[in-house]
C-alpha positions as CSV (number, residue, x, y, z in Angstrom):
1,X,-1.8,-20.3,-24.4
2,X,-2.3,-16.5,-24.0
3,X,-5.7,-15.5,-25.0
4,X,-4.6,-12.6,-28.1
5,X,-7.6,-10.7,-27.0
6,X,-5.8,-9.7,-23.8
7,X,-2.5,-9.2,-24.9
8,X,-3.9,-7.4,-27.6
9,X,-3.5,-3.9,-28.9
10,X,-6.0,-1.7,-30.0
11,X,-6.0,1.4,-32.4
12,X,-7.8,4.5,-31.5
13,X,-10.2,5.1,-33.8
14,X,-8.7,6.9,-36.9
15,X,-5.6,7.8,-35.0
16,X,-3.8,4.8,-35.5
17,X,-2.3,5.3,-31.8
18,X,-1.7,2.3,-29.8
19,X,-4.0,1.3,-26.8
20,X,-3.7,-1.5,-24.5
21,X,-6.2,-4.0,-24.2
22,X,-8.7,-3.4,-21.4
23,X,-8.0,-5.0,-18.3
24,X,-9.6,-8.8,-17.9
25,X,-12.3,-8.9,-15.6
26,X,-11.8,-7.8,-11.7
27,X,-14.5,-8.9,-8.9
28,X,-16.1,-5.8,-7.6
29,X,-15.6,-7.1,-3.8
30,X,-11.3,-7.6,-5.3
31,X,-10.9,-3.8,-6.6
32,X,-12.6,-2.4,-3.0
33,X,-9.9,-4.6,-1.2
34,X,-7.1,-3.1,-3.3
35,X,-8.3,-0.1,-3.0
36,X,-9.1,-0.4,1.0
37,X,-5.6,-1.6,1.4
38,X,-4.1,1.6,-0.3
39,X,-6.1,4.0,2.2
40,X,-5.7,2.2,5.1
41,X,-1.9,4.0,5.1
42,X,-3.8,7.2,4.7
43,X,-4.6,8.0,8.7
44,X,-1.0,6.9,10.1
45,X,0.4,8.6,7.3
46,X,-1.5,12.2,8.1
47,X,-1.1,11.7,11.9
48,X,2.8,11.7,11.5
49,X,2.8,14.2,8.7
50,X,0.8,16.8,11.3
51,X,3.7,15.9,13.6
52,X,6.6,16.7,11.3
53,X,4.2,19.9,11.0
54,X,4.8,20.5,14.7
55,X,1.4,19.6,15.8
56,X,1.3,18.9,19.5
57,X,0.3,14.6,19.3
58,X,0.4,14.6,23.3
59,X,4.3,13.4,23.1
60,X,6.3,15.2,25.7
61,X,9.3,16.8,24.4
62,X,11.7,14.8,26.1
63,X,10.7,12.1,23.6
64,X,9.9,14.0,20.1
65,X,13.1,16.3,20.4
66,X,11.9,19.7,20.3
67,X,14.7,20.5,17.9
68,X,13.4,17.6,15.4
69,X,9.2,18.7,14.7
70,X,9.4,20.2,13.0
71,X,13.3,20.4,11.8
72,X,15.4,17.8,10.1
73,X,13.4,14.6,11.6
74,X,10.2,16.3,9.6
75,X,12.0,14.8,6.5
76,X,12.2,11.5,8.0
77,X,8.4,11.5,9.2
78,X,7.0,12.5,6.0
79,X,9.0,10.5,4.1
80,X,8.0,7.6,5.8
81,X,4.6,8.2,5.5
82,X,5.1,9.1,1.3
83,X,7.1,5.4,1.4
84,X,4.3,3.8,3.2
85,X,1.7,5.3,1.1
86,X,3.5,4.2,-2.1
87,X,4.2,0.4,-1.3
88,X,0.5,0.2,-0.4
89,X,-0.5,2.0,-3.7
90,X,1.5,-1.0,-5.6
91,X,-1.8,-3.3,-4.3
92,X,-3.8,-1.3,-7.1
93,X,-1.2,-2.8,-9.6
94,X,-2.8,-6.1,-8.4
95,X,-6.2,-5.2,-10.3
96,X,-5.3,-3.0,-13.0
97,X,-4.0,-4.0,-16.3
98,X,-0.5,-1.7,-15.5
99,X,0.1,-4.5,-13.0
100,X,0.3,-7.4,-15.6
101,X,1.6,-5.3,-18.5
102,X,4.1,-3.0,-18.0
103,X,2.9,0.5,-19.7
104,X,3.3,1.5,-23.4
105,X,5.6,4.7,-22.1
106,X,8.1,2.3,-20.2
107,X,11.2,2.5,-22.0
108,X,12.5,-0.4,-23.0
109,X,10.2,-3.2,-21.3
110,X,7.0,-1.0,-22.0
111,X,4.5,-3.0,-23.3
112,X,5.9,-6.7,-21.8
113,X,3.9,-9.0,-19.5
114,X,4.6,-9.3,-16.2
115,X,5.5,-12.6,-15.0
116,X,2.8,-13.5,-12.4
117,X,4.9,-14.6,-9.8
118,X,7.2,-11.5,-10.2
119,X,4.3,-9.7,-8.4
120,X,2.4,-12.9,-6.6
121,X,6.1,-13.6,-4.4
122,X,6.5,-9.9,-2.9
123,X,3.1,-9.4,-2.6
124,X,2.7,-12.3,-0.5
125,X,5.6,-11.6,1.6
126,X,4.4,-8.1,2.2
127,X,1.2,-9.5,3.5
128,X,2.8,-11.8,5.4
129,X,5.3,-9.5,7.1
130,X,2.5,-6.2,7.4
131,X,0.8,-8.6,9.2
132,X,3.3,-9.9,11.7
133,X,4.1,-6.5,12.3
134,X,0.9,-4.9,12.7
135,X,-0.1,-7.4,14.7
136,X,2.6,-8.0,16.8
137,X,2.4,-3.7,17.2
138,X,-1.1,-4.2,18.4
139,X,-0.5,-6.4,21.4
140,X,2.4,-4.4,22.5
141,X,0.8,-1.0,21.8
142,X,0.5,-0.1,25.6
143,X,3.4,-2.0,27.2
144,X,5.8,0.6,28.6
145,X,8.4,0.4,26.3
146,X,6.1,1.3,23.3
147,X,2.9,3.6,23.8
148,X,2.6,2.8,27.6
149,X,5.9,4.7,28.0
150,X,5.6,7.9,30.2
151,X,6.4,10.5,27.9
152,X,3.6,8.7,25.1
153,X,0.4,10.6,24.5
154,X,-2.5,9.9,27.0
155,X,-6.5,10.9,26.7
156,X,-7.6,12.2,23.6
157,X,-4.1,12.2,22.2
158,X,-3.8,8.7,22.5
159,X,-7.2,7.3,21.1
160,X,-6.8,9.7,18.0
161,X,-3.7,8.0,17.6
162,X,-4.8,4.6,18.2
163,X,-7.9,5.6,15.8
164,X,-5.3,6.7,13.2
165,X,-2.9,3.0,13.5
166,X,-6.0,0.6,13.8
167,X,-7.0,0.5,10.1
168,X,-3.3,-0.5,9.4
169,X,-4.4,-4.0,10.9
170,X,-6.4,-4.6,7.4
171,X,-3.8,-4.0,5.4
172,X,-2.1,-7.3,5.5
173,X,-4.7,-9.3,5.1
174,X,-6.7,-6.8,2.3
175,X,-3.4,-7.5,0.9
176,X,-3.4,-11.3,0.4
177,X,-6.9,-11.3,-0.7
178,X,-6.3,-9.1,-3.3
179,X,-2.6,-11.2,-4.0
180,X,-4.8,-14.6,-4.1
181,X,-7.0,-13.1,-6.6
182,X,-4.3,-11.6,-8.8
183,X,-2.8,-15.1,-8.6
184,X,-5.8,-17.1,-9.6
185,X,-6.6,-14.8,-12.3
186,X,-3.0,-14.9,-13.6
187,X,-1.7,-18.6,-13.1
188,X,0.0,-20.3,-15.4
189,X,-1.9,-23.0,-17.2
190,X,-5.1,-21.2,-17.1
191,X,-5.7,-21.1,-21.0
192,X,-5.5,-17.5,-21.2
């Protein structure tokens, strides 16, 4: 059974208004891996941003377009990077009360629990799958039909890029810590 204290509402003091319960207790180590996961996006997401600005990332022309950065494949760049960025903002649902309740302000199911596996099942399959593909990336990063192609950035271009991909291998696996937590926290039968 549910334990009333967290599904709770509370009044503000004198206003009547109502407040949702605080969020049950979150390890320290658990919100710093939800939050790590959201910012490892953050450097891939600037480097392609700056080249849908038309910064010069050491790809020749031949290979960017020159008519694309920026122009019309700006859009797709940035909002790539906005996508990314989002999805790995959804990992903060994972320790924050907004990810087990739905918000107050959400018409028509504001208020409502969330069922656990609802979030546990794509969670865990985003972790699985940003994993396979991070990793996956990583070993093929310099074969020649990936970054070891010709027209790919070389020197300084290519370790700032490299620098700016590498904390995306964290991100799966932040991810499924965080998910295991959520899910231990939240499973059924554990006389909440």
């Amino acid at each position: 059974m549910r334990n009333t204290a967290i599904g709770a509402t509370a009044a503000v003091a004198g206003t009547g208004t109502p407040t949702p319960a605080a969020a049950p207790h979150v390890p320290r180590y658990i919100r710093l891996a939800a939050h790590a996961a959201a910012l490892t996006l953050v450097p891939s997401g600037l480097w392609r941003i700056a080249i849908a600005f038309g910064w010069d990332s050491g790809f020749t022309e031949e290979s960017l377009g020159p008519e694309n950065f920026p122009g019309t494949g700006s859009f797709y760049l940035i909002g790539l990077s906005l996508l990314a960025e989002a999805l790995g903002l959804l990992t903060l649902g994972l320790v924050h009360r907004w990810g087990e309740e739905l918000p107050y302000w959400v018409p028509v199911l504001g208020g409502r629990s969330i069922p656990v596996m609802a979030a546990v099942i794509p969670a865990s399959l985003g972790a699985v799958l940003v994993t396979f593909i991070t990793v996956t990336g990583a070993f093929t990063w310099n074969d020649a039909d990936n970054m070891g192609a010709a027209e790919s950035p070389d020197g300084f271009h290519n370790w700032l890029m490299t620098a700016c991909y590498l904390p995306l291998l964290a991100w799966g696996p932040l991810l499924a810590v965080v998910t295991a937590a959520y899910y231990r926290r939240r499973r059924p039968g554990r006389g909440r």
